[in-house]
FIKOLZA-1660 file (N, C-alpha, C; in steps of 0.1 Angstrom, whole numbers, plus 5000, padded with zeros to 4 digits):
% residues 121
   i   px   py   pz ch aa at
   1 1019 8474 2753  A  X  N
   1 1015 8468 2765  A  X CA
   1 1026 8469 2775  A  X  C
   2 1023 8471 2787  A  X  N
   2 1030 8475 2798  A  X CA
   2 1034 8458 2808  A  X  C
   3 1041 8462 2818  A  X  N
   3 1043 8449 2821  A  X CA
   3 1030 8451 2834  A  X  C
   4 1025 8461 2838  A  X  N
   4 1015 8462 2843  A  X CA
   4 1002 8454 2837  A  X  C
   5 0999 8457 2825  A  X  N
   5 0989 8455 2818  A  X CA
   5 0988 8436 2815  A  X  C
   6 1002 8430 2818  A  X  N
   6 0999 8414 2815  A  X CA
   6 1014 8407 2822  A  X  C
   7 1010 8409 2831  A  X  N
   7 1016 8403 2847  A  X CA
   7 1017 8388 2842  A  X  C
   8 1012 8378 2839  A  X  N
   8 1013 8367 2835  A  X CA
   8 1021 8365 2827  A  X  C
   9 1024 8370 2813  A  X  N
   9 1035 8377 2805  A  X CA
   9 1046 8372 2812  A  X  C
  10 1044 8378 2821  A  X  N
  10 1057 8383 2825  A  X CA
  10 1063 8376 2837  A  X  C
  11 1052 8370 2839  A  X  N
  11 1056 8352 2847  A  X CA
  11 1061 8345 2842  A  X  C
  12 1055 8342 2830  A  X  N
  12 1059 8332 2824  A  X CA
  12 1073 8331 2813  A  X  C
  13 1074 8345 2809  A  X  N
  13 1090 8351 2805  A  X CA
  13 1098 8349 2814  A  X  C
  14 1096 8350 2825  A  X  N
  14 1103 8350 2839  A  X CA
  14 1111 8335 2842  A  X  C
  15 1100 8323 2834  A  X  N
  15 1100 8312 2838  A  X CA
  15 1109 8307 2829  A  X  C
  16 1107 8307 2816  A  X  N
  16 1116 8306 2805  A  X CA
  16 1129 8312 2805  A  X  C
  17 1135 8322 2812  A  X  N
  17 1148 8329 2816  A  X CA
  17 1151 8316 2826  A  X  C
  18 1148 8317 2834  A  X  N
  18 1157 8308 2843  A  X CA
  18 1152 8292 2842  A  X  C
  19 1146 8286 2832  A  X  N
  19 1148 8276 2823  A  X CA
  19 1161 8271 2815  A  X  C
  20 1161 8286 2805  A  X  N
  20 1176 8287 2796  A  X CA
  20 1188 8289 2809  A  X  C
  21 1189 8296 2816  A  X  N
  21 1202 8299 2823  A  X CA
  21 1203 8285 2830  A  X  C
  22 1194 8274 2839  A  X  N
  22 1199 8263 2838  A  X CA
  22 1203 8258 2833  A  X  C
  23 1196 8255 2817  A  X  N
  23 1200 8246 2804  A  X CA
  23 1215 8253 2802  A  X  C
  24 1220 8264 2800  A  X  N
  24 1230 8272 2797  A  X CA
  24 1240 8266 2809  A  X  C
  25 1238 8266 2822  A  X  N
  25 1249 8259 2829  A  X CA
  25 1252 8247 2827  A  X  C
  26 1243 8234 2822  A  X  N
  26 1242 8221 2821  A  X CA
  26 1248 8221 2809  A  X  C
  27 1245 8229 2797  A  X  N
  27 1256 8229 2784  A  X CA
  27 1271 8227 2788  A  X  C
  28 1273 8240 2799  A  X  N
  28 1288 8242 2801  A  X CA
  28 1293 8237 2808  A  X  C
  29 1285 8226 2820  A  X  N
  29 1292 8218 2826  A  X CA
  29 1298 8204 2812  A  X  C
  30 1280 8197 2804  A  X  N
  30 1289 8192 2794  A  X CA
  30 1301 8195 2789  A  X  C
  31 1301 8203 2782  A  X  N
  31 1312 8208 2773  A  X CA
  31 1325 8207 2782  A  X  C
  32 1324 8210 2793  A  X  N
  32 1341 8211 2803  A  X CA
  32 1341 8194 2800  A  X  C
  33 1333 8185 2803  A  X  N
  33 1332 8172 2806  A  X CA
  33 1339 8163 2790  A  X  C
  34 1334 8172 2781  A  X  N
  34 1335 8166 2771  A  X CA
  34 1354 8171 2767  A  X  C
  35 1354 8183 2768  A  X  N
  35 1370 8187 2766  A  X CA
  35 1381 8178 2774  A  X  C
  36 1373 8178 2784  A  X  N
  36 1385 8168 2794  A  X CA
  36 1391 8156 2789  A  X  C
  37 1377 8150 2782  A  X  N
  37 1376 8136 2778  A  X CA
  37 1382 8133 2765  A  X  C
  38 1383 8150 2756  A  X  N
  38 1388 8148 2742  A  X CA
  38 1405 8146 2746  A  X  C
  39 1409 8161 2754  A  X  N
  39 1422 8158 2758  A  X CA
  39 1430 8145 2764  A  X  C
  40 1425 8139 2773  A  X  N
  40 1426 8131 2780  A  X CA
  40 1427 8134 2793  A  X  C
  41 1423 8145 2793  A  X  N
  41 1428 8153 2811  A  X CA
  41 1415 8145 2821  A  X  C
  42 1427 8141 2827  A  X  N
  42 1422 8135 2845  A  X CA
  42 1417 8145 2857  A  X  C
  43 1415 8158 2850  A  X  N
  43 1420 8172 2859  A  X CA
  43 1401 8178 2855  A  X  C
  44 1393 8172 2863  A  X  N
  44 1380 8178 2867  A  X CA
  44 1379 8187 2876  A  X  C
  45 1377 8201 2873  A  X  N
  45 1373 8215 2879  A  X CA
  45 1360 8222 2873  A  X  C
  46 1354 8229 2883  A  X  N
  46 1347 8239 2884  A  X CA
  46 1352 8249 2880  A  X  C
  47 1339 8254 2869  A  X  N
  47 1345 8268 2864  A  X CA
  47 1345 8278 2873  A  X  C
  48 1355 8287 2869  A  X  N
  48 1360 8300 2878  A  X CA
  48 1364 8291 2889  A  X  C
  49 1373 8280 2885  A  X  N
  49 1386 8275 2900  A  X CA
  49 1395 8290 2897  A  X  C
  50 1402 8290 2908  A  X  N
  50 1413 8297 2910  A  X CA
  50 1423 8293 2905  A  X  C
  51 1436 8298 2900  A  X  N
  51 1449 8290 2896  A  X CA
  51 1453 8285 2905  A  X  C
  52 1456 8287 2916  A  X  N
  52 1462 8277 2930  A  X CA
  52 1454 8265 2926  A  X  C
  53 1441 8265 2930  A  X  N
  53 1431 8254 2924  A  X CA
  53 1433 8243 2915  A  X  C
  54 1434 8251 2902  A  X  N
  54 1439 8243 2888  A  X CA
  54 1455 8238 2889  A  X  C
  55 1460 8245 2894  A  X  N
  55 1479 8243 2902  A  X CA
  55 1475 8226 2904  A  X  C
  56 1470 8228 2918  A  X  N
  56 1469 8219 2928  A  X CA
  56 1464 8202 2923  A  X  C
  57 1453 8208 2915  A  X  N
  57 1447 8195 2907  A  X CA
  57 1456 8186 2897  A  X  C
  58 1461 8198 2890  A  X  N
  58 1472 8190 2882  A  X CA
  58 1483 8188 2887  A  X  C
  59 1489 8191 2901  A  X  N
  59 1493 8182 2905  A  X CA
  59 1492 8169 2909  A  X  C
  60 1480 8162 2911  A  X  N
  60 1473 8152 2918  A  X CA
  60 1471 8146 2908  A  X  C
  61 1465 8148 2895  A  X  N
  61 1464 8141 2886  A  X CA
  61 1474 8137 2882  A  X  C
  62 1487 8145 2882  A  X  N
  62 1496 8138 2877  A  X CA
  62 1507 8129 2886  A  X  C
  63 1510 8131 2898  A  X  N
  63 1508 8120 2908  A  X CA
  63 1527 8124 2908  A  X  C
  64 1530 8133 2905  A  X  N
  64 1548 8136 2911  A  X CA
  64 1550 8154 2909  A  X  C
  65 1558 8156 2913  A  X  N
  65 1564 8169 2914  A  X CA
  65 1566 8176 2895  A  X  C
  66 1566 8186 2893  A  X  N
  66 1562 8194 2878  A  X CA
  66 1571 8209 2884  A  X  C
  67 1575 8210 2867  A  X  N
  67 1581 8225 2870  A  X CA
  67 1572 8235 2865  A  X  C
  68 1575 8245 2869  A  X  N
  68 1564 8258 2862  A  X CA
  68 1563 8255 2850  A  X  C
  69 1571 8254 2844  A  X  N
  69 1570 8254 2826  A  X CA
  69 1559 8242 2824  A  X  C
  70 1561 8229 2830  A  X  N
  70 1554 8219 2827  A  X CA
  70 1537 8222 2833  A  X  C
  71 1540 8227 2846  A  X  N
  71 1524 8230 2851  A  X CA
  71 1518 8237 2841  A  X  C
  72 1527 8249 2839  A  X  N
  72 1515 8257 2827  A  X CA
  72 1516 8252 2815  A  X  C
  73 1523 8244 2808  A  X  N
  73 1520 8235 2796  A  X CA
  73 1507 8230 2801  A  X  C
  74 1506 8224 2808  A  X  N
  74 1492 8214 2809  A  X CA
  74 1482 8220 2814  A  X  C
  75 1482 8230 2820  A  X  N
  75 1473 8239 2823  A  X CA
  75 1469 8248 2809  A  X  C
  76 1477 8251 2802  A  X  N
  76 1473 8256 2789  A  X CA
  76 1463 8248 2777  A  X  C
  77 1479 8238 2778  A  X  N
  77 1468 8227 2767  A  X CA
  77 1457 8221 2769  A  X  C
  78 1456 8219 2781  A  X  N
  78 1440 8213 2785  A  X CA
  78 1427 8224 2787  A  X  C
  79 1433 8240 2787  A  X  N
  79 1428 8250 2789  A  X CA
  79 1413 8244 2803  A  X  C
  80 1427 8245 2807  A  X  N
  80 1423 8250 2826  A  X CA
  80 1417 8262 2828  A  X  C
  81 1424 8275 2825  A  X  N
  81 1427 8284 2835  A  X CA
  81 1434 8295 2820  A  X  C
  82 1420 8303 2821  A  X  N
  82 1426 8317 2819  A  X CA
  82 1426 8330 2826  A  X  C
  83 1435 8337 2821  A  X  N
  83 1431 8354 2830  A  X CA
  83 1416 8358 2824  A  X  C
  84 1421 8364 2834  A  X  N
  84 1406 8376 2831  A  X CA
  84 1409 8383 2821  A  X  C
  85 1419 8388 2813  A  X  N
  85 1415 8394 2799  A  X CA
  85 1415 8381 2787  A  X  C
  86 1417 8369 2790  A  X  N
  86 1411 8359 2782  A  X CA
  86 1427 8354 2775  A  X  C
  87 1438 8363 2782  A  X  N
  87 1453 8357 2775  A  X CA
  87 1452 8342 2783  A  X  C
  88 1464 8335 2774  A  X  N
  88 1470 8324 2784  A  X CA
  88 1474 8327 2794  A  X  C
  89 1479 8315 2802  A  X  N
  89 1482 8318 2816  A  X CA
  89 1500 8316 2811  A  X  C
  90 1508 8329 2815  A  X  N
  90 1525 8328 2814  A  X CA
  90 1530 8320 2828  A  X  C
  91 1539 8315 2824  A  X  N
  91 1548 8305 2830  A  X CA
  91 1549 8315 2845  A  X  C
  92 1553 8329 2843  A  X  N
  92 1560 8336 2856  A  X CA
  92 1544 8337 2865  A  X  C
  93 1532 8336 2864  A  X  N
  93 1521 8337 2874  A  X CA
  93 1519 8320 2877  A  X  C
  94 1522 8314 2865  A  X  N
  94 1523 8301 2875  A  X CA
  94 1532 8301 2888  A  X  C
  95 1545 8302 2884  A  X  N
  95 1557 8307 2895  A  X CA
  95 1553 8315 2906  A  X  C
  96 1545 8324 2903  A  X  N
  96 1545 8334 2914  A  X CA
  96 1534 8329 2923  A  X  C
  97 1525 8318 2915  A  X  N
  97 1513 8317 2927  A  X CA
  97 1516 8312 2935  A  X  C
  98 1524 8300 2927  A  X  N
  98 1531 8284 2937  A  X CA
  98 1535 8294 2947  A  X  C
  99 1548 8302 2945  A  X  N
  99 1554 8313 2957  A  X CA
  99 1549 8321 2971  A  X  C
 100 1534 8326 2963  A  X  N
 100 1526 8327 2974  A  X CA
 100 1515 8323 2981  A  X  C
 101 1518 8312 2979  A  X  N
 101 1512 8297 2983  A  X CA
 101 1520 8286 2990  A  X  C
 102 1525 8292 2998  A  X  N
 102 1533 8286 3000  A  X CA
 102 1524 8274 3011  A  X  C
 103 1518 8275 3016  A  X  N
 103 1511 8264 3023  A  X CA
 103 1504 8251 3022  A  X  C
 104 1503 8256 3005  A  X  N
 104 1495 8247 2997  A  X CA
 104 1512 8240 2991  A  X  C
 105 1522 8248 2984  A  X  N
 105 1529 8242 2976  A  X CA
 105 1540 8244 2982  A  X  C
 106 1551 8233 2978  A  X  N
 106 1566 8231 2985  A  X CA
 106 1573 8233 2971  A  X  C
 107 1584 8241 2968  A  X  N
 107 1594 8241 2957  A  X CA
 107 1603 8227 2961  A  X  C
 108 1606 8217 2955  A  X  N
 108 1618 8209 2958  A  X CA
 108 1630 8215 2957  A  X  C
 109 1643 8212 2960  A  X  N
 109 1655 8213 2957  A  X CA
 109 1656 8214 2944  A  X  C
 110 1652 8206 2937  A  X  N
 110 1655 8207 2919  A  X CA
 110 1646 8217 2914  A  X  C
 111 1641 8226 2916  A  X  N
 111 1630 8239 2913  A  X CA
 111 1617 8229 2909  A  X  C
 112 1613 8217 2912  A  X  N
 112 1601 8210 2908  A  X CA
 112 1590 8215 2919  A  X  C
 113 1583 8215 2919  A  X  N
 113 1571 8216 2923  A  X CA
 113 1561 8206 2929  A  X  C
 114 1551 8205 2943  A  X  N
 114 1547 8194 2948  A  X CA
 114 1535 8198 2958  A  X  C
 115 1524 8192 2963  A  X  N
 115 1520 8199 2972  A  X CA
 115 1525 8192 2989  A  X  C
 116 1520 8207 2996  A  X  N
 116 1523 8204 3008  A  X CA
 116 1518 8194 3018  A  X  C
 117 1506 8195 3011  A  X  N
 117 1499 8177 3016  A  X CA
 117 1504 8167 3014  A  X  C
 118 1505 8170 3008  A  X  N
 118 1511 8149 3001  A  X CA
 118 1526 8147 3002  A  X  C
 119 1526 8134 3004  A  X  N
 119 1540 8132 3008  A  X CA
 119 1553 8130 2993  A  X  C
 120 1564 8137 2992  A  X  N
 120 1569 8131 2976  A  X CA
 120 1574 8117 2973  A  X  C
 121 1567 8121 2962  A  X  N
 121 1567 8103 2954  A  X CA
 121 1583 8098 2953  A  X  C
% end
């Protein structure tokens, strides 16, 4: 049978696909919801944030200035933010984003890290 031959078919398959792909987004928003909650992370993002993004947030959640090593600790363990080939995120693309970001992020004197909005604690 052709999709010509039962057009209803194929409505109604139609309907059930984008049934699951909502249910499928509402899973995955759970699940971020629930990971947050197991870790203890204060740090609510939308999937596919940007690292500047995930940067920025755990900044805020944590409410003072962080060095690379510490941003990408918490960005790791709370698994924020991966590459696109699915590695962790290395300490030196934390560094380099803050770097060219400069608008969003201020380096302190002590190499800590802060954003350029907010005033330091």
């Amino acid at each position: 049978m052709t999709r010509e031959q039962n057009p209803e078919r194929l409505t109604h398959l139609s309907g059930v696909l984008a049934d699951l792909l909502r249910a499928r987004a509402a899973l995955a928003a759970a699940e971020r919801r629930a990971q947050s909650a197991l870790t203890g992370s204060p740090v609510a993002l939308q999937r596919g944030a940007t690292l500047h993004e995930v940067i920025a947030a755990v900044l805020r959640a944590n409410g003072s200035p962080m060095t690379s090593r510490e941003l990408t600790d918490q960005i790791v363990g709370q698994n924020l933010y991966r590459q696109r080939n699915g590695n962790p995120l290395p300490i030196s693309q934390t560094a380099a984003r803050v770097r060219n970001y400069s608008r969003l992020f201020q380096i302190m004197p002590d190499k800590r890290i802060w954003l350029v909005s907010l005033d330091t604690p």
